[in-house]
Structures are given as structure tokens and as C-alpha cells.
Residue frames as a rotation matrix with the C-alpha (Angstrom) as fourth column:
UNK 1
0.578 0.816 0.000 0.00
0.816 -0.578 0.000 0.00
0.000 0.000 -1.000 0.00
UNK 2
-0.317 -0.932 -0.174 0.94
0.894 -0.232 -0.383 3.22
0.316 -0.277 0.907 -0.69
UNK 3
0.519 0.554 -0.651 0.73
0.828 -0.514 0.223 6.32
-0.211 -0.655 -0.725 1.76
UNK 4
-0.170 -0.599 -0.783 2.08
0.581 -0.702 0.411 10.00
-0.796 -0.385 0.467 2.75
UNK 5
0.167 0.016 -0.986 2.75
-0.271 -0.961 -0.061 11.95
-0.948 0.277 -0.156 -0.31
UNK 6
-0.756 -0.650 0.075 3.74
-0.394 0.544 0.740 9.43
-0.522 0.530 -0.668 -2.44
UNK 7
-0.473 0.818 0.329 0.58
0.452 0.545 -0.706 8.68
-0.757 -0.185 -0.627 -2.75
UNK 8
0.754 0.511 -0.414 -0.59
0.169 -0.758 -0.630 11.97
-0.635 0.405 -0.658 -4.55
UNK 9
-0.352 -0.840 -0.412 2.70
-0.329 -0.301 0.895 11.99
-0.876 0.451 -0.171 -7.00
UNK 10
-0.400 0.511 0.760 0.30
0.895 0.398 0.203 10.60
-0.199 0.762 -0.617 -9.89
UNK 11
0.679 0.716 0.162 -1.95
0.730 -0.632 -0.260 13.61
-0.083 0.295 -0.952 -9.45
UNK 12
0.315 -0.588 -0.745 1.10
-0.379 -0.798 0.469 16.45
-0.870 0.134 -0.474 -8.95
UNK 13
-0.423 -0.477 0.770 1.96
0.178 0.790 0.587 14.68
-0.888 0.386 -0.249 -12.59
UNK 14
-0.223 0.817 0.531 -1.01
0.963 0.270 -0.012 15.37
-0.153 0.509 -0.847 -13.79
UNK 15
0.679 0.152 -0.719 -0.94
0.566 -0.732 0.379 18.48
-0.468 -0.664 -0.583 -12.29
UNK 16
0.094 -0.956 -0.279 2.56
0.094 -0.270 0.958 19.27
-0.991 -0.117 0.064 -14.12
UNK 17
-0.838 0.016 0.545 1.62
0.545 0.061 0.836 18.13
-0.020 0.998 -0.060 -17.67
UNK 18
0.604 0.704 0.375 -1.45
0.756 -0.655 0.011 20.59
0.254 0.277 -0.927 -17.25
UNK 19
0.481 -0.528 -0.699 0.99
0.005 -0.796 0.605 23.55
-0.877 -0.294 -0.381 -16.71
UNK 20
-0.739 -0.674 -0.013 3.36
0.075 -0.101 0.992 22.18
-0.670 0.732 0.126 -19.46
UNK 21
-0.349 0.693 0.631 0.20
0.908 0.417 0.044 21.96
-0.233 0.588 -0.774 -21.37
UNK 22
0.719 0.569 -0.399 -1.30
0.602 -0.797 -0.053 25.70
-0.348 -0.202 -0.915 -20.55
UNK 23
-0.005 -0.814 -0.580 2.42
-0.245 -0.562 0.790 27.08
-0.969 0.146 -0.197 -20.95
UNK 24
-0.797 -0.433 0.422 3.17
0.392 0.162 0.906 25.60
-0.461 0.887 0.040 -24.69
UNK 25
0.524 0.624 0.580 -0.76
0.827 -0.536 -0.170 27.32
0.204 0.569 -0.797 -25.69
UNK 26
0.791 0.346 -0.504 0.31
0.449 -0.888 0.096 30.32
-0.415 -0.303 -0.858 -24.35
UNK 27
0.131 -0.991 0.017 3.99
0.150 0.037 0.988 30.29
-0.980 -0.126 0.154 -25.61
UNK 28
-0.904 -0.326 0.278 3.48
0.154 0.358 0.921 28.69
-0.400 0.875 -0.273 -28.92
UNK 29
0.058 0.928 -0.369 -0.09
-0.141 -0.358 -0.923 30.70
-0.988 0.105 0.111 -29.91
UNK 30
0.203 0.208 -0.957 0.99
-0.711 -0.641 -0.290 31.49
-0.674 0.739 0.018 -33.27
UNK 31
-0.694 -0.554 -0.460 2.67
-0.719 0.508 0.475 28.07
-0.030 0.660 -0.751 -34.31
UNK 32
-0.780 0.598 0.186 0.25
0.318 0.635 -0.704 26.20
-0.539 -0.490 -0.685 -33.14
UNK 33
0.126 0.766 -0.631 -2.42
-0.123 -0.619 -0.776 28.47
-0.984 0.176 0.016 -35.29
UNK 34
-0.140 -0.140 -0.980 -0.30
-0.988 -0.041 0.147 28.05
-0.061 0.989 -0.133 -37.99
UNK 35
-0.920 -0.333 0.208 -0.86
-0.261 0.915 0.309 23.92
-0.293 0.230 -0.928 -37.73
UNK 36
-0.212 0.877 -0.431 -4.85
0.058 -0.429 -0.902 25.15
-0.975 -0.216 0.040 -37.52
UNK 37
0.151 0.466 -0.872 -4.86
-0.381 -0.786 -0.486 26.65
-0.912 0.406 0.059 -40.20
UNK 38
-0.442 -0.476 -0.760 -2.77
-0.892 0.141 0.430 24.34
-0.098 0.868 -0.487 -42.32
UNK 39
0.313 0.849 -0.427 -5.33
-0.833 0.461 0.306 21.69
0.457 0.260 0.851 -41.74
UNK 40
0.681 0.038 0.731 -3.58
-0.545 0.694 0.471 19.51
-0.489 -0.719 0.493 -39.15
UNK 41
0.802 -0.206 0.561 -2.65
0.393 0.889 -0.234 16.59
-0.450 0.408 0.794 -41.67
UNK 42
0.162 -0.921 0.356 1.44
0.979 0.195 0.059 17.28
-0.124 0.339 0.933 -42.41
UNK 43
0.719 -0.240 0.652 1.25
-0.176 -0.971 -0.164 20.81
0.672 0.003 -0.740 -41.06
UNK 44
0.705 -0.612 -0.360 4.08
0.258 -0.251 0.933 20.52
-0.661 -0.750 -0.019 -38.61
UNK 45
0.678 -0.734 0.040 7.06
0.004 -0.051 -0.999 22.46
0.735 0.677 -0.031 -40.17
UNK 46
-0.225 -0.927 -0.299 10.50
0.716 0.050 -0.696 23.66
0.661 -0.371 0.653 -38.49
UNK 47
-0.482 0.200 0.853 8.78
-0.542 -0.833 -0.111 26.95
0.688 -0.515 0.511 -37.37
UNK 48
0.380 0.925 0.021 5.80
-0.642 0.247 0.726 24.23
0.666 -0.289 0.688 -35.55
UNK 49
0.187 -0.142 -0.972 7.99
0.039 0.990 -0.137 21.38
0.982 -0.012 0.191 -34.52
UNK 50
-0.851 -0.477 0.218 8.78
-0.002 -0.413 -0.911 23.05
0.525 -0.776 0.351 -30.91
UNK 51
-0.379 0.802 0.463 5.12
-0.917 -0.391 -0.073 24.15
0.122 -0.452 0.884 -30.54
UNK 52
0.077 0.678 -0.731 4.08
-0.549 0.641 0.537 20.48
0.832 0.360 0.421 -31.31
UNK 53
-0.119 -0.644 -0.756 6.59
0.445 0.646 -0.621 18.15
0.888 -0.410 0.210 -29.56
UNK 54
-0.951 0.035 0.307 5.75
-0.279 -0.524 -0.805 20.88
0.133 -0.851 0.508 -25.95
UNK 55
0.068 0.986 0.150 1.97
-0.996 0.077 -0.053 20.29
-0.064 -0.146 0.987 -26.35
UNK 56
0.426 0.074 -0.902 2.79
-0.509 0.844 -0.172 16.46
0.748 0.532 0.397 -26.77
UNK 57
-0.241 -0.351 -0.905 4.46
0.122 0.914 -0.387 16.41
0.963 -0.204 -0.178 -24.11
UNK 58
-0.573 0.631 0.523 2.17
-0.793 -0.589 -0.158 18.38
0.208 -0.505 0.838 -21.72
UNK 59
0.430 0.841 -0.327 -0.26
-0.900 0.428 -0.083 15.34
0.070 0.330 0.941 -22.71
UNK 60
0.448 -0.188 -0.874 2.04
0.164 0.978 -0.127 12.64
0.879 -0.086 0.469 -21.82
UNK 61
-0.980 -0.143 0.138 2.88
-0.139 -0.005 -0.990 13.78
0.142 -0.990 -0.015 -18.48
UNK 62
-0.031 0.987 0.158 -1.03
-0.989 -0.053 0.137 13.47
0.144 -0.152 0.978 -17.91
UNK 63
0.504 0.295 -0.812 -1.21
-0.441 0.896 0.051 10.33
0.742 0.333 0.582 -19.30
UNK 64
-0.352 -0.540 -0.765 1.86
0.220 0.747 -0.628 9.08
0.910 -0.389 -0.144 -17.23
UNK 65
-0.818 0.182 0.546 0.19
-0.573 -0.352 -0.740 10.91
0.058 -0.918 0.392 -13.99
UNK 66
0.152 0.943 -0.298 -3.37
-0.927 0.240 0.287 9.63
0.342 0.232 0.911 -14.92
UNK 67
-0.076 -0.399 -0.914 -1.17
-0.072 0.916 -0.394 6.04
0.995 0.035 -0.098 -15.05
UNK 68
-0.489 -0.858 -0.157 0.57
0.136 0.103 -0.985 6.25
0.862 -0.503 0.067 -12.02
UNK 69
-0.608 0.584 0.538 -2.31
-0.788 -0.363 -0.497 8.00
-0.095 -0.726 0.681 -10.00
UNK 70
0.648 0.539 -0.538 -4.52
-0.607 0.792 0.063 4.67
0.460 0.285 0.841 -10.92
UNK 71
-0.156 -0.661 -0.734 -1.47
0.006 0.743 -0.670 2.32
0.988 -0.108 -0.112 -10.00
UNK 72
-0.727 -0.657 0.199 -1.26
-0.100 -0.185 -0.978 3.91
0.679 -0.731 0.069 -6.56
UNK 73
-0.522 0.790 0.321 -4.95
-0.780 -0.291 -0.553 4.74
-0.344 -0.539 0.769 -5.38
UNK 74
0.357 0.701 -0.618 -7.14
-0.841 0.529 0.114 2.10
0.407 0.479 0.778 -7.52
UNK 75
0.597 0.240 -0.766 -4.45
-0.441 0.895 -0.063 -0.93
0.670 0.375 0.640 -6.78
UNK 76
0.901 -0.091 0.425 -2.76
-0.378 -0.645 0.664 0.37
0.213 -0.758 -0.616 -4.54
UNK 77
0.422 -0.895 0.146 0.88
0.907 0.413 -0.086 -0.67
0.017 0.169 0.985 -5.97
UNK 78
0.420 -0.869 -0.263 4.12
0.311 -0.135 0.941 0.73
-0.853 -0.477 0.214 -5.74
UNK 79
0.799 0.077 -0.596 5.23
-0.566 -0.236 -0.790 2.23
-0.202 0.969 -0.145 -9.30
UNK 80
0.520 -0.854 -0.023 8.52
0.853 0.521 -0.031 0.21
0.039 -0.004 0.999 -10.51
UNK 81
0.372 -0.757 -0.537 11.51
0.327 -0.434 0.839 2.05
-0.868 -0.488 0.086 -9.18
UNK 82
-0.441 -0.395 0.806 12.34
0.828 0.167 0.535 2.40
-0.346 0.903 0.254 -12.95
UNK 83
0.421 0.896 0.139 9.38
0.825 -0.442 0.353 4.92
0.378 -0.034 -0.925 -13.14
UNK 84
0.972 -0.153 -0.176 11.19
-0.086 -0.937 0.339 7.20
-0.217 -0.315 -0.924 -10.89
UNK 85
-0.365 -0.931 -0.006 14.74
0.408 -0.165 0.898 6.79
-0.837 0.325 0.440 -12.06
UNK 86
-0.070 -0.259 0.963 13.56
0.996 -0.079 0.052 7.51
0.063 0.963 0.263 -15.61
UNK 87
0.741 0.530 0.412 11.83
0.504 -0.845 0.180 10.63
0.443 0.074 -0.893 -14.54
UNK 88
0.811 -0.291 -0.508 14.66
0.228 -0.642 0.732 11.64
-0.540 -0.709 -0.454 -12.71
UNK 89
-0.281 -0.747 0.602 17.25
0.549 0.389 0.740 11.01
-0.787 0.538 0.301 -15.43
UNK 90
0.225 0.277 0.934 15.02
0.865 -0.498 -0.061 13.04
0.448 0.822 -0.352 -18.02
UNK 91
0.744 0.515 -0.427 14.59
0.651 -0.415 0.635 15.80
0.150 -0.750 -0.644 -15.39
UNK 92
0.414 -0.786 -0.459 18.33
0.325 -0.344 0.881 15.78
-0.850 -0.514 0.113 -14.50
UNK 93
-0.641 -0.432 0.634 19.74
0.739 -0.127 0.661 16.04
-0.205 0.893 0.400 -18.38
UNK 94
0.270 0.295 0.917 17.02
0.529 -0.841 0.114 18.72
0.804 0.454 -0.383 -19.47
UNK 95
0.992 0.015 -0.125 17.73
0.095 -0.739 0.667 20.98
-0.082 -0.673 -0.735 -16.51
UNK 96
0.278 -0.794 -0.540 21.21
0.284 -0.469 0.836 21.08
-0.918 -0.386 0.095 -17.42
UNK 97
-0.695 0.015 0.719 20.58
0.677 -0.322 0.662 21.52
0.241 0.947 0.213 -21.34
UNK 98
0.060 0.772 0.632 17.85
0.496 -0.573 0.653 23.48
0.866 0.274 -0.417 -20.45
UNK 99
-0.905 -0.273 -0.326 18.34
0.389 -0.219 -0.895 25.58
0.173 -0.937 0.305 -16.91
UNK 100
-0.845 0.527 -0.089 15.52
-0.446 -0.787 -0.426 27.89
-0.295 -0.320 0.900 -17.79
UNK 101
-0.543 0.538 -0.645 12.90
-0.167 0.683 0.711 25.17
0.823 0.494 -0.281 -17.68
UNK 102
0.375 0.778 0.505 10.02
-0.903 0.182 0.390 23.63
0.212 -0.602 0.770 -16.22
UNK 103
0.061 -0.289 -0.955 12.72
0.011 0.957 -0.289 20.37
0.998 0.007 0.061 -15.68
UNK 104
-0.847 -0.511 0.150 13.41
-0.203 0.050 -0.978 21.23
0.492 -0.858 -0.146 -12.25
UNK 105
0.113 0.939 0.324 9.59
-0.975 0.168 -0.148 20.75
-0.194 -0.300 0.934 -11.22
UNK 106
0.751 0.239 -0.616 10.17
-0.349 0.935 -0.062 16.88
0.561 0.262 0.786 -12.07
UNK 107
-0.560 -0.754 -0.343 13.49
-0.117 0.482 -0.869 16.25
0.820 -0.447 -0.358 -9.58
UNK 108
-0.505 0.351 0.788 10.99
-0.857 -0.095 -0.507 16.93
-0.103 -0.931 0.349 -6.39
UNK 109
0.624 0.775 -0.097 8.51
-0.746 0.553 -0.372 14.56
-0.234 0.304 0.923 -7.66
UNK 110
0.475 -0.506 -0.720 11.00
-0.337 0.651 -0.680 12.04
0.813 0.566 0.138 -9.03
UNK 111
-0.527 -0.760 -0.381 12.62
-0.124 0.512 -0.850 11.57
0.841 -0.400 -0.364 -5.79
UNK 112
-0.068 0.901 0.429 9.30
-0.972 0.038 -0.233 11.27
-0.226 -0.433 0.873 -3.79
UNK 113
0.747 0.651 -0.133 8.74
-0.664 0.738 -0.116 8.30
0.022 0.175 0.984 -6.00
UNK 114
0.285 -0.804 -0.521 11.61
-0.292 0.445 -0.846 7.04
0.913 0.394 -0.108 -5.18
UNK 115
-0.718 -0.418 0.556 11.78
-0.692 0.508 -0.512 6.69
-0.069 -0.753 -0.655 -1.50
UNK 116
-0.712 0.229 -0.664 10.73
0.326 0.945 -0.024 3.50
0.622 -0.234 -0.747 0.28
């Protein structure tokens, strides 16, 4: 079973890929119009491919939160320790390619799911 805070690291997940989600509309308005407008179907260009690949992954931090928050509350398992290494391993590499990022919001959470 799991308890404490660990518990609620599915939903702060969720919680994160809506932010990365809200940030990449607001950010990327105009590419993101332009993929609109080009009719969806092989509109990503070079100018789009940022705006896309942020909103994609806004929408798979959900998904993994959505996961993970099910694993914990519904079946009340333990994610595989893999789970939080990966997240912490993505986390740690984009925050040093990337400093001025939303990576550092994924090391708290990553090492939550990582104690015992």
C-alpha cells in the first residue's frame, strides 16, 4: 500500500503536464495556429515542430500521472523504481541543457517516488 505523499505523486503529474500543457498554448499561440490553419494533416514544419513536440508532451505527463495515480490509489501498488529513475534522469539532463525550464519541477517529484 501506498501512503504519505507518495501517494498523490500521480496527481502532482497530472498536475505538471497541465501547466506544461497551458504554458506551450500560451507560448506557442501562433505556431500552433499556424498547424490550424494548415489543416492539421502534415502541417508541422521547423517553425511548428517546438510548438508540437511541448503540447505532446504536456499530454504525456497526464497520461503518465493519470497512469501512475490509478497504480497507486485504484491498486494500490508501488510504481517500478524504474518509473522514478527515468523521470529523474530526463529531469536531471534537461535541466542542465535546459536551466531555464520547467525540468526542475520533475526532480521533487521524481525523488518522492523514489523513496521507500
Amino acid at each position: 500500500m501506498v501512503s504519505g505523499i507518495k501517494r498523490q505523486m500521480g496527481f502532482t503529474l497530472i498536475l505538471t503536464g497541465l501547466l506544461h500543457t497551458v504554458v506551450g498554448l500560451i507560448f506557442y499561440a501562433k505556431p500552433l495556429q499556424q498547424i490550424v490553419a494548415n489543416g492539421f494533416w502534415n502541417a508541422v514544419g521547423p517553425e511548428e515542430d517546438a510548438a508540437f513536440w511541448f503540447i505532446m508532451w504536456g499530454f504525456l505527463l497526464i497520461l503518465l500521472g493519470y497512469l501512475a495515480d490509478w497504480l497507486m490509489k485504484k491498486k494500490e501498488m508501488e510504481p517500478p523504481a524504474a518509473f522514478g529513475w527515468t523521470i529523474l534522469a530526463i529531469c536531471v539532463v534537461g535541466a542542465i541543457a535546459m536551466p531555464v525550464s520547467g525540468f526542475w519541477l520533475g526532480l521533487p517529484q521524481a525523488g518522492i517516488l523514489l523513496r521507500k
